[in-house]
N, C-alpha and C positions, 0 to 999 in steps of 0.2 A: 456443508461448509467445512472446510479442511483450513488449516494457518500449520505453518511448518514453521519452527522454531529450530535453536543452533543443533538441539539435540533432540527435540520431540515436536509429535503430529500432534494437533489437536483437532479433533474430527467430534462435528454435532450432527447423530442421525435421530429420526422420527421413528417414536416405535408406540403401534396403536395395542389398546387393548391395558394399558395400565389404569389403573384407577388410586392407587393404596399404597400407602409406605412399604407393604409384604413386596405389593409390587414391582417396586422402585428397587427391594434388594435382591430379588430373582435376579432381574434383567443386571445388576449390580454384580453378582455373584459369578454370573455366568459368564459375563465379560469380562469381568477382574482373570477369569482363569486363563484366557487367549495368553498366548506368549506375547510377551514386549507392552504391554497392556500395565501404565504405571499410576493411573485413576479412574475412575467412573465415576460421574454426577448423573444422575437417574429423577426425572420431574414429571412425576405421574402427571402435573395440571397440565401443563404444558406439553408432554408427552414425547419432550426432548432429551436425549442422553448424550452428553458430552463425555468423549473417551480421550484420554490421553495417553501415547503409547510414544515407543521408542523411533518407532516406522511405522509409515501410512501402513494399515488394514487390510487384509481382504475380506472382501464387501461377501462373500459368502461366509465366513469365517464367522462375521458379524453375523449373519442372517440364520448360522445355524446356531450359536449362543443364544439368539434371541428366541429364537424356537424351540430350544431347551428349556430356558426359563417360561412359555407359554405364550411370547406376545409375538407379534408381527414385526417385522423391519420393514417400514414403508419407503425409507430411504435417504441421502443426508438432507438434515435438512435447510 
């Protein structure tokens, strides 16, 4: 799910494999770093991460943060 705003994306993807608040701030930490990238909400229960950035994403970009931080990008959700 994407919503485009005057000045930012907000993009919700599924990423499997989180369990723990540690978790929630990898997958946090790693996407915080992407360029144009100006929030992360990370819900290990739900296993949704809401990113908010200046410009839609690339969807690899996304995939290889999330792979650094150790989880999966299953994809948006």
């Amino acid at each position: 799910m994407s919503a485009d705003t005057d000045t930012q994306t907000t993009t919700v993807y599924r990423v499997t494999g989180m369990t723990c608040g540690h978790c929630e701030g990898a997958v946090t930490t790693e996407l915080s770093a992407l360029a144009g990238v100006t929030s992360v909400k990370a819900v290990a229960a739900t296993g949704e991460v809401t990113v908010v950035s200046a410009a839609p994403l690339d969807e690899a970009a996304v995939r290889a943060a999330v792979d650094e931080a150790g989880y999966e990008l299953a994809g948006q959700a």
